[in-house]
N, C-alpha and C positions, 0 to 999 in steps of 0.2 A: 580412495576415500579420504578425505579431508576431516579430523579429528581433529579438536582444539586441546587446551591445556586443563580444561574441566573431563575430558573425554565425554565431550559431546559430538557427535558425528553431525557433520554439515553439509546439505545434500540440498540445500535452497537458496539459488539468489536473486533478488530483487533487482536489478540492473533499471537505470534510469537513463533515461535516450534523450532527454531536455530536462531544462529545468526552470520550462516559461509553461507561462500555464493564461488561457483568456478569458478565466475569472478571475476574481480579485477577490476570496471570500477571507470575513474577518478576521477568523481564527489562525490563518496560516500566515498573511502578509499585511502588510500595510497598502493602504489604497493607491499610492500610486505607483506600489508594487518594488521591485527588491532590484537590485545591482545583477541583471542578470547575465551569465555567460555569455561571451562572444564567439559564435559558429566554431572560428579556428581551435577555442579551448574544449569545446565539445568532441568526442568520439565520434567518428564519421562510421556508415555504417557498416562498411566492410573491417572497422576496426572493430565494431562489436558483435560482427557474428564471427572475427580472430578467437574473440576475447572467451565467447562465450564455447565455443570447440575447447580452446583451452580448458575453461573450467569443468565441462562435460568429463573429458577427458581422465579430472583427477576428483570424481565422483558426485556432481551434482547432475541432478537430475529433475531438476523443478526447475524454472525462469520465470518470474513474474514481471513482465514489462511494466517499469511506472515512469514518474515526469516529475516535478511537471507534470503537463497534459500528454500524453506521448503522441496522441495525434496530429498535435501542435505542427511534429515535425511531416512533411508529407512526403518524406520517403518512408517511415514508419514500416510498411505493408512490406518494404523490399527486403529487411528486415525478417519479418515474421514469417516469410516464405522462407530462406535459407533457414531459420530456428525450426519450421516443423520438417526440415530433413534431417534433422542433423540427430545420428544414431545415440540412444543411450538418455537424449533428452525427454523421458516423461511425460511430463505436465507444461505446459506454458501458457501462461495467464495474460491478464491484462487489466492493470488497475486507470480505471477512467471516468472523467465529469459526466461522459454521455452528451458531449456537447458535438461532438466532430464525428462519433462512431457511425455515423448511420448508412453514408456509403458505400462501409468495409464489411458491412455485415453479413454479405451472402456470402463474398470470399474468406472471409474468418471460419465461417461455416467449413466451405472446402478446404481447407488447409487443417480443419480439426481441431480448431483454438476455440473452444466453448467455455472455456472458464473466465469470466467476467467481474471484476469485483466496478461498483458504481458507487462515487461519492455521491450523494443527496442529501443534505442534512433539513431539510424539511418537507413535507407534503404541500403544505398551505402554501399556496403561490408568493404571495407578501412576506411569508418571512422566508421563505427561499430568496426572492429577490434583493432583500433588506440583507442575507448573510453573503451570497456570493456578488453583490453588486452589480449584477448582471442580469436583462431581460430575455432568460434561457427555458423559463421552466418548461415549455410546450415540447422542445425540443430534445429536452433532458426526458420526460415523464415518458413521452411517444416512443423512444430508441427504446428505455427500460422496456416497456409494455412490450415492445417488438421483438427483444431479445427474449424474452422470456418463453412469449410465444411460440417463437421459433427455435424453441429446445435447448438454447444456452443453459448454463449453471449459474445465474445471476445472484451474489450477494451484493445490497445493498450498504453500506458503511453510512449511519450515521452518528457524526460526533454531538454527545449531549452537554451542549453550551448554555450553562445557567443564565437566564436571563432573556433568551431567544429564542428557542424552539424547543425546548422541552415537554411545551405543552400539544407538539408533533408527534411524541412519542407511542401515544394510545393509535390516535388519525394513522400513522404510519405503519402501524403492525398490521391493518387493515389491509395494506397489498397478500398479507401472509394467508389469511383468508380465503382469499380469489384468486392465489398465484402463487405455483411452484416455486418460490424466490427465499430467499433468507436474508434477513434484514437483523441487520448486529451495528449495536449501540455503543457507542467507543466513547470511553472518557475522553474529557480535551485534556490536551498535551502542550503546555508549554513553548514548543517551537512556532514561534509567528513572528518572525523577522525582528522582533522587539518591542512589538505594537501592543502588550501586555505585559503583566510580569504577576506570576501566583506561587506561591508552596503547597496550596492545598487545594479540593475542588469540593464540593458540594453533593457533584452531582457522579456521585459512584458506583462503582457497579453494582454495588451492594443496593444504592439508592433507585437503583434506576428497577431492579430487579422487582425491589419494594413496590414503586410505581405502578409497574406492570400489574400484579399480584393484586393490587388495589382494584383493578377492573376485571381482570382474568386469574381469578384465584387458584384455578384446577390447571395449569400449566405445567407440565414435565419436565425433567432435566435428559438430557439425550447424552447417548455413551459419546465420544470424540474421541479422534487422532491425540497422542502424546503429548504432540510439537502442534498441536492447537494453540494458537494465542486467544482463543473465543471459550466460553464455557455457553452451549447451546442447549434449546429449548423448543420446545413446541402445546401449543394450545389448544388441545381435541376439538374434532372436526375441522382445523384449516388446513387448508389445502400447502402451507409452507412451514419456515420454521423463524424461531429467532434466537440470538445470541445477545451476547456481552462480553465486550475486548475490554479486561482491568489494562490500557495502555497506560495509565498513571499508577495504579499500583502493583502495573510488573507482576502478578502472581504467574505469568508461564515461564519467568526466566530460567529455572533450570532443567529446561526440554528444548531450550531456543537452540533451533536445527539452520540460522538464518545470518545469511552476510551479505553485505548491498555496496553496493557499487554506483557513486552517480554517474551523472551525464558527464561530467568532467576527470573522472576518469578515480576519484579519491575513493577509498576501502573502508567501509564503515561496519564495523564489527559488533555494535550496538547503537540502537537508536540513541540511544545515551552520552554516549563518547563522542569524540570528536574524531575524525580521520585520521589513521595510521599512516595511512600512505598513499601517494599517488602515482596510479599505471600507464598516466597518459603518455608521457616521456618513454617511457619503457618498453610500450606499443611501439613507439614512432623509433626506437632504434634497433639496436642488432639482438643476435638470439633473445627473442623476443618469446617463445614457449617457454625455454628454461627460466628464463627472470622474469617474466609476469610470475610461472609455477614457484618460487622462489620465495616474492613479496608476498604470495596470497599464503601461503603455508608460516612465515612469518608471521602473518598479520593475526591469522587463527590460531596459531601458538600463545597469543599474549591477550587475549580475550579478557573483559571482565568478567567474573562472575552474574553478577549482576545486575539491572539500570541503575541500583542504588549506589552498588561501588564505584560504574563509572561517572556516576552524577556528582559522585563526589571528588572524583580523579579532575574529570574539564567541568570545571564550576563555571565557566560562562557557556556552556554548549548549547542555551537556550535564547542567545541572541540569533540559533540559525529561522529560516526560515522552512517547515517542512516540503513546500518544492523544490528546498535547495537538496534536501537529503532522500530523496525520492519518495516522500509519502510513507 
């Protein structure tokens, strides 16, 4: 089991297989997109089903694949076959646009990979188009609708960006309605290559909660997991549920069960901080189970408390772009 220096026990990692992604949406990058890795800096993928045995090994049991887009890469799938044999591993997810998923979908099914989390930050076709720069929504909407149908555990991730789609937010809750789905409303975050710069948001959970309550006043608060980053709800008689990720005011950080790993191989121990260290080199040489096991027990030793204390540790950590640090 993997303990950090708070004695928090760490049993989830977000591992990121790219870090190219073929939308362009506002909040994360700049439009003609970010300085992205080259293949050979990248983890190949018998490097990361090494990597990921390793960490199984010294007690995680959750993987959440992200990107970038991780479909992006199309060995992807060869991947997630090795992850669903691999003993001791749990849960293995998949954070994704819905833009690529749609020919994986039966075999996801058989491999037992149902848990799906979908970026969509708006319902309305326009301003979907207008945030991720991209003429996707049919294709994005259809895969959702399909997954869902077809028995996945689809959550929804939309981030509420003042000025843009906010006014989604009621329109959106509407899938929750008509479909077993969970749809969670996440503050914006800072990380978009540099294409912005803020301290504060507007539009917080607290506000967004407000919103809701404005149309659906009789809405419940639902029991959740510890190591919930979501405080979730639901609205009698629909058929789903909804949430709120405080990802700007950090209210789950002393239950964060959670360490990520990009596609390039660097140890990121909060969203917050900047990378402790990188395993790519470390992969690529000798006793490679001892000294990956080595750096990552390091790495979780020196943990911030925090987002606030590491925000204050790498004061420029918000020049990254979030598909550089895996979503």
């Amino acid at each position: 089991m993997l303990v950090d220096n708070h004695n928090r026990a760490i049993n989830y990692l977000r591992l990121a297989v790219t870090d190219r992604c073929n939308l362009r949406c506002n909040y994360c990058m700049p439009e003609e997109g970010i300085n992205f890795a080259k293949n050979d800096k990248l983890f190949t993928i018998d490097e990361l089903v090494r990597l990921s045995e390793i960490v199984v090994a010294h007690g995680i049991d959750k993987i959440r694949i992200t990107g970038g887009e991780p479909f992006v890469r199309k060995d992807l799938m060869v991947l997630l076959r090795s992850l669903s044999k691999l003993e001791g591993l749990n849960d293995i997810s998949v954070t994704t646009n819905a833009t690529l998923i749609g020919p994986h979908i039966n075999e996801l099914k058989e491999l037992g990979i149902k848990n799906i989390n979908v970026s969509m930050d708006a319902i309305n076709r326009e301003t979907f188009e207008r945030i991720t720069r991209r003429n996707e929504y049919d294709v994005v909407y259809n895969n959702i609708i399909r997954l869902i149908t077809e028995g996945f555990n689809v959550r929804i991730n939309f981030i509420a960006l003042e000025g843009q789609n906010t006014e989604d937010i009621i329109p959106m809750l509407e899938l929750t309605k008509h479909y077993d789905v969970s749809v969670r409303f996440l503050e914006e975050m800072p990380f978009n290559g540099g294409s912005k710069k803020f301290q504060t948001i507007k539009w917080d959970f607290k506000t967004i909660l407000e919103h809701i309550r404005n149309t659906h006043s009789e809405y419940y608060k639902l029991e959740s997991p510890k190591t919930s980053t979501s405080l979730n709800y639901k609205i009698p008689g629909f058929k789903g549920t909804f949430g709120v990720i405080p990802s700007f005011s950090r209210t789950f950080c002393g239950s964060c069960n959670r360490l990520r790993i990009s596609a390039t191989g660097d140890v990121i121990t909060c969203l917050y901080a900047k990378a402790s260290m990188n395993l790519r080199d470390i992969m690529r040489g000798d006793d490679v189970t001892e000294n990956i096991k080595e750096q990552i027990l390091k790495a979780v030793g020196s943990r911030a408390k925090t987002g606030f204390e590491a925000q204050e540790k790498y004061k420029d950590v918000f020049s990254n772009s979030m598909t550089s640090i895996g979503g």
